[in-house]
MDAnalysis code that builds the backbone (N, CA, C; Angstrom):
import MDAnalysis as mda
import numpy as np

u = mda.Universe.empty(327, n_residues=109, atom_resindex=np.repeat(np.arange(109), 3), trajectory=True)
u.add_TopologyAttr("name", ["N", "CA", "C"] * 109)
u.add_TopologyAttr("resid", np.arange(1, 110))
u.add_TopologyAttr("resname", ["UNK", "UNK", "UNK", "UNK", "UNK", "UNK", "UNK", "UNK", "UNK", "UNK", "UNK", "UNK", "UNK", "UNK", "UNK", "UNK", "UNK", "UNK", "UNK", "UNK", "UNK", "UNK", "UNK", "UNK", "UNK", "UNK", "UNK", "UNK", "UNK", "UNK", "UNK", "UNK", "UNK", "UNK", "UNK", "UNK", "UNK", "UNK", "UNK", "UNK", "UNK", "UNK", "UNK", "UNK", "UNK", "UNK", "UNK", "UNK", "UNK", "UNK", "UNK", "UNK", "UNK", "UNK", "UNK", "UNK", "UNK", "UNK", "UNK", "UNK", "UNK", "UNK", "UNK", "UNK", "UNK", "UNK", "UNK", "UNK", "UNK", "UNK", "UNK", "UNK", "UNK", "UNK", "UNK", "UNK", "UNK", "UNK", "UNK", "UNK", "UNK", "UNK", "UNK", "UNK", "UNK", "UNK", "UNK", "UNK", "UNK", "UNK", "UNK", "UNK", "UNK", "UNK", "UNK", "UNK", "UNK", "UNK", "UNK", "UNK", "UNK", "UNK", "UNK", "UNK", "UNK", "UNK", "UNK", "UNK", "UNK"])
u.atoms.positions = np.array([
    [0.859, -1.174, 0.000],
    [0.000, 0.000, 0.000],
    [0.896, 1.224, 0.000],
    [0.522, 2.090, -0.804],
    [1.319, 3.411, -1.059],
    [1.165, 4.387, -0.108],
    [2.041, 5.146, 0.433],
    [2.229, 6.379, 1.710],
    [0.579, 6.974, 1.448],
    [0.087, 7.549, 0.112],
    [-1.213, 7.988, 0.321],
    [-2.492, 7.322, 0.351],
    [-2.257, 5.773, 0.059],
    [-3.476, 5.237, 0.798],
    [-3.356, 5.251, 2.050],
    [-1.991, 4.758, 2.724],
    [-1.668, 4.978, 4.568],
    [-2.763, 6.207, 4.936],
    [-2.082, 6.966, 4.275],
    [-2.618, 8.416, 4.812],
    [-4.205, 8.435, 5.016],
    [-4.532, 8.528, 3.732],
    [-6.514, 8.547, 3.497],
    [-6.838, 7.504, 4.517],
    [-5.964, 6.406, 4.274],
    [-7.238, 5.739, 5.655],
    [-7.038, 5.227, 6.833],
    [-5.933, 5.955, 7.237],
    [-5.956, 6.650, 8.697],
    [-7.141, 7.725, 8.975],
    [-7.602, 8.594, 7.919],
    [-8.958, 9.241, 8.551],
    [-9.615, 8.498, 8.381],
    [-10.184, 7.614, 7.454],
    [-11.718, 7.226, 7.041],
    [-11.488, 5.485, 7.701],
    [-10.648, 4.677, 8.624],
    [-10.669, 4.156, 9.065],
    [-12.311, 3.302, 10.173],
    [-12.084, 4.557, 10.834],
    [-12.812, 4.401, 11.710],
    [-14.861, 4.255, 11.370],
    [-14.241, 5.129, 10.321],
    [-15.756, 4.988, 9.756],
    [-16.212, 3.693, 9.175],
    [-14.644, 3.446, 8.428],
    [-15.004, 1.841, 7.574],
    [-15.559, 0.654, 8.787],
    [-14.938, 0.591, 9.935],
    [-15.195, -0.452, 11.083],
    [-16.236, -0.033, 11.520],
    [-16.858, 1.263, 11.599],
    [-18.420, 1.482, 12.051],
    [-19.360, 1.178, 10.979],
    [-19.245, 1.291, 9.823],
    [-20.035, 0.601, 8.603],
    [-19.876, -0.168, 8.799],
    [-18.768, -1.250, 9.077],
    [-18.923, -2.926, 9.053],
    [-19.698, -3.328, 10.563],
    [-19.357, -2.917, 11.697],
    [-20.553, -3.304, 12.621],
    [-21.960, -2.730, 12.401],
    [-22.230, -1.775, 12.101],
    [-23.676, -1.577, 11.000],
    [-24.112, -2.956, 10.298],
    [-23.471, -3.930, 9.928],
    [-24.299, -4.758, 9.479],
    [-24.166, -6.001, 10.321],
    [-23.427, -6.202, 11.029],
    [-23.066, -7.103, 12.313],
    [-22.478, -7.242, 13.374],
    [-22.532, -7.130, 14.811],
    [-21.204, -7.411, 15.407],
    [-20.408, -8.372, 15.107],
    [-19.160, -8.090, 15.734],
    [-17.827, -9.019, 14.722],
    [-17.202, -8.368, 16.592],
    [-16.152, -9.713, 16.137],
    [-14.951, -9.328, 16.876],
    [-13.417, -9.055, 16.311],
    [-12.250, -8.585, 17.120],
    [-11.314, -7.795, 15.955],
    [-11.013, -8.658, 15.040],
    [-10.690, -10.123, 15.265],
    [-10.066, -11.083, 14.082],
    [-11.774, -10.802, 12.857],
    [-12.425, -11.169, 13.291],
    [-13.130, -11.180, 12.426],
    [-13.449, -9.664, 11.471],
    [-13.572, -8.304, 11.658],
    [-12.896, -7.295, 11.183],
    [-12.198, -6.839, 10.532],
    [-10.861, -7.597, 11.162],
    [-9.933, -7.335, 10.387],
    [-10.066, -8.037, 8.799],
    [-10.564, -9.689, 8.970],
    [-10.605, -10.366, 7.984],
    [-11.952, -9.899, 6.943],
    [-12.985, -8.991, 7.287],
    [-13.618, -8.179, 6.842],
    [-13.041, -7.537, 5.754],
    [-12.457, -6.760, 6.897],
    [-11.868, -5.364, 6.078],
    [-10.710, -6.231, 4.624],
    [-9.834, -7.181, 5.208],
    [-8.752, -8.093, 3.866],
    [-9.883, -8.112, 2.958],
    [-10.945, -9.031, 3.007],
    [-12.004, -9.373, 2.180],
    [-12.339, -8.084, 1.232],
    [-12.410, -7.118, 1.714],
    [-12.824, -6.010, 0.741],
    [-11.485, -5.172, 0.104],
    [-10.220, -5.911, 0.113],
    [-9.208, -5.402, -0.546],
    [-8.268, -4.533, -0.303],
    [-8.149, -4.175, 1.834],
    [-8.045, -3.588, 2.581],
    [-6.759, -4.293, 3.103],
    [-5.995, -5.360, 2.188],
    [-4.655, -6.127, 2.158],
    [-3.918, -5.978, 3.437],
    [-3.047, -4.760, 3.360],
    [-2.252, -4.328, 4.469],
    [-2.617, -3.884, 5.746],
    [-3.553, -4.085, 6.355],
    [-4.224, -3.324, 7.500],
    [-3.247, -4.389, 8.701],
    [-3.013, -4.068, 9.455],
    [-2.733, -4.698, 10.180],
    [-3.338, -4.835, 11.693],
    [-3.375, -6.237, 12.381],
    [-4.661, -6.154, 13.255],
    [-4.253, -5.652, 14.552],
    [-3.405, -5.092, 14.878],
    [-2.924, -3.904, 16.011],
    [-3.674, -2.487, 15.574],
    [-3.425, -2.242, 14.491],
    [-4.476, -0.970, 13.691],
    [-5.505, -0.714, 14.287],
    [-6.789, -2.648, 13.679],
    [-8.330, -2.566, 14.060],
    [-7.874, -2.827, 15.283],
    [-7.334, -3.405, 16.410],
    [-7.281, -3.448, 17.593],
    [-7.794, -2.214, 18.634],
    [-6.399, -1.381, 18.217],
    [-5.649, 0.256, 18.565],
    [-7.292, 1.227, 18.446],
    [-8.043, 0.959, 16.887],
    [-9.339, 1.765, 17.076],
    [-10.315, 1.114, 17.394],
    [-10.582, -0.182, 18.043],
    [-11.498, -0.815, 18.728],
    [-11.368, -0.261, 20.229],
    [-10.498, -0.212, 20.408],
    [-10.347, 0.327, 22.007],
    [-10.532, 1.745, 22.007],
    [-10.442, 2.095, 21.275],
    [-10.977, 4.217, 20.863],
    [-12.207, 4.019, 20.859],
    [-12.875, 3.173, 19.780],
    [-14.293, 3.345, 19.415],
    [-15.296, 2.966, 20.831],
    [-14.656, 1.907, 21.535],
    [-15.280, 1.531, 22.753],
    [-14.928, 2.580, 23.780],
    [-13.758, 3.371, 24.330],
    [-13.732, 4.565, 25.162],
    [-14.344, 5.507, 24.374],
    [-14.789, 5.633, 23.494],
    [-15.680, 7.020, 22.828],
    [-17.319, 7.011, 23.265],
    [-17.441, 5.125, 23.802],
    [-18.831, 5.073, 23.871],
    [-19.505, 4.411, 22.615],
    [-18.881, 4.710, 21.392],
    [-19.903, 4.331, 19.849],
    [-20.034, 2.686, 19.654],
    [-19.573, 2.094, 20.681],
    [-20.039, 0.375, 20.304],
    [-20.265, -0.654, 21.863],
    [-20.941, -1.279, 21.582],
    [-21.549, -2.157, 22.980],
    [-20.593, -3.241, 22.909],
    [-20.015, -3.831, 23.969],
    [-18.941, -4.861, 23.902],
    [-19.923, -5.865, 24.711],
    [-19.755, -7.247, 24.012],
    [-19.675, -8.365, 25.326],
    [-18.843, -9.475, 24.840],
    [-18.330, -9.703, 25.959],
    [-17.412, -11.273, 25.910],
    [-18.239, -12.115, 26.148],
    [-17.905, -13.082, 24.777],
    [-18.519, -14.104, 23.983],
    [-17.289, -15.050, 24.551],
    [-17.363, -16.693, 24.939],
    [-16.416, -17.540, 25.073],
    [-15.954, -17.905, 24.191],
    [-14.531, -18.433, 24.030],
    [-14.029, -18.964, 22.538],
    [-13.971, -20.275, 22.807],
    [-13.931, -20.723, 21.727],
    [-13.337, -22.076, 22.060],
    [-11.946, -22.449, 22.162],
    [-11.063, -21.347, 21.623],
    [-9.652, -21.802, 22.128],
    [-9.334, -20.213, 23.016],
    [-8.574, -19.951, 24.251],
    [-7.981, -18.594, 24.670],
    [-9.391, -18.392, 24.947],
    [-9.016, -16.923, 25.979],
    [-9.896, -16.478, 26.504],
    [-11.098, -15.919, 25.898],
    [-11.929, -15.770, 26.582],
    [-13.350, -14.789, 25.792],
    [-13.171, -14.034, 24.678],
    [-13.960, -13.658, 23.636],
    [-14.013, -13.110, 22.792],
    [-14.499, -11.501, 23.095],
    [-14.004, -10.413, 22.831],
    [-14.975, -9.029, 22.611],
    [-15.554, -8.826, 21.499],
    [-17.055, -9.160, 21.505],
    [-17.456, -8.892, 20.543],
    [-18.273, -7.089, 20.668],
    [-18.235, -6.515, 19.199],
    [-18.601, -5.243, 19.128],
    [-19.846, -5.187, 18.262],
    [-20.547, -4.227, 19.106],
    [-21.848, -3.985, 17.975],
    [-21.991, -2.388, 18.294],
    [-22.805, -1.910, 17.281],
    [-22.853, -0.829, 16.759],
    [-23.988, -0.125, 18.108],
    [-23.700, 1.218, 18.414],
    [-24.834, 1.482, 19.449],
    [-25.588, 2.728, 18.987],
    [-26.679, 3.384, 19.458],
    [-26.820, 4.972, 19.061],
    [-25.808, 5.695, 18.844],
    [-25.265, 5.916, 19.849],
    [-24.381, 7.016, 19.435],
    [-22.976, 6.871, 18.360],
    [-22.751, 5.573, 18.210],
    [-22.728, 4.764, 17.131],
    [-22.799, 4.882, 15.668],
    [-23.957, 4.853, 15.543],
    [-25.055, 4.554, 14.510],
    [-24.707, 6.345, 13.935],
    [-25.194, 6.916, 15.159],
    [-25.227, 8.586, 15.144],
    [-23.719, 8.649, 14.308],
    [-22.684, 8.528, 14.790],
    [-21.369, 8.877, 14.471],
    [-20.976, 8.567, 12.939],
    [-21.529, 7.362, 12.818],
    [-21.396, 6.655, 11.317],
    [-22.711, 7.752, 10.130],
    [-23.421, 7.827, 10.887],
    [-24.496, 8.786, 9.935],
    [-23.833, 10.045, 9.242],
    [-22.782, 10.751, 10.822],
    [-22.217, 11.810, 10.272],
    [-21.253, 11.583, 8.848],
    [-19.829, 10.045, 9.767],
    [-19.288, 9.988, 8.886],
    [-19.774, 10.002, 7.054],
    [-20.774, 9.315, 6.488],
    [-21.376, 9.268, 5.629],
    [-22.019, 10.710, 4.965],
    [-22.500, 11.282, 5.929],
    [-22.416, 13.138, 5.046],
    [-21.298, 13.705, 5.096],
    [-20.458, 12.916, 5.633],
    [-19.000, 14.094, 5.366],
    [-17.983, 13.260, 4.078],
    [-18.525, 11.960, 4.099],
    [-17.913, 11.268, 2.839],
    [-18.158, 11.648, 2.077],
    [-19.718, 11.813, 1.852],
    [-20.508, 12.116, 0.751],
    [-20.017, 13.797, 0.272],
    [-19.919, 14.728, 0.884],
    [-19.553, 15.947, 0.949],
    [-18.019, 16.046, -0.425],
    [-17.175, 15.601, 1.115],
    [-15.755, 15.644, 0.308],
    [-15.263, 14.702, -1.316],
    [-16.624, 13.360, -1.304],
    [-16.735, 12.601, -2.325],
    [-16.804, 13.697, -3.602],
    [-17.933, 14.380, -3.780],
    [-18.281, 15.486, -4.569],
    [-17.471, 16.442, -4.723],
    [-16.786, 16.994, -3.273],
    [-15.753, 18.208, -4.319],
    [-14.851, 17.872, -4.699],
    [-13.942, 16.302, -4.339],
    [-13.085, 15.952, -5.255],
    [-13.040, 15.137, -6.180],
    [-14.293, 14.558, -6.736],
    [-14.870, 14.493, -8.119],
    [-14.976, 15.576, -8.828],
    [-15.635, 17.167, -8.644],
    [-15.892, 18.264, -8.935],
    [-14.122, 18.379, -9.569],
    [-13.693, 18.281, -8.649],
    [-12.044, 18.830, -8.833],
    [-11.747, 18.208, -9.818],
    [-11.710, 16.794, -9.977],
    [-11.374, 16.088, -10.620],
    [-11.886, 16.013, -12.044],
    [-13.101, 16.265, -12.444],
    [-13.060, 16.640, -13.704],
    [-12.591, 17.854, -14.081],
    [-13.062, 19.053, -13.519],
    [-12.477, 20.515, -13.910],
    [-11.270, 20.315, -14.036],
    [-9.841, 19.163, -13.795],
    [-8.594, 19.102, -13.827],
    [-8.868, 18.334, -15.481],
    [-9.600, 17.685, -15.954],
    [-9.708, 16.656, -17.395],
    [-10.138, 17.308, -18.231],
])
């Protein structure tokens, strides 16, 4: 992955893992293997870890430990109001910056 994908999704990170509990709770292995699945290659799972523990001190996701069958309990994450709320924003501000640098982007062609 190139220095400016690093970059871009270090912001829009957090949003991508609140869209993916939007459609299920997951726990980080499972997440992470989410996020590979959608072509998200290099992420590494200290990354989704590092903003699972943000997103849960922010309040935006409900945790419960689920038992595993191998190692200790599982944290699983699901999406909560304020949550839900946070991801709504993210999505008008995608949508926002989507448009002026499309806008940009043709006026440059």
């Amino acid at each position: 992955m190139g220095k400016q994908m690093t970059e871009m999704l270090k912001g829009t990170l957090e949003g991508i893992v609140l869209a993916i509990l939007a459609t299920r709770p997951a726990y980080g292995y499972e997440i992470t293997t989410r996020l590979r699945d959608q072509g998200f290659a290099d992420i590494a799972e200290g990354t989704v870890y590092a903003l699972l523990v943000r997103i849960e001190q922010r309040g935006l996701v409900d945790v419960e430990k689920v038992p595993s069958e191998k190692g200790p309990p599982r944290k699983v994450y699901s999406l909560n109001s304020t949550g839900t709320q946070e991801l709504a924003e993210f999505w008008r501000t995608w949508s926002f910056l989507a448009e002026r640098i499309e806008q940009l982007h043709q006026e440059g062609n």
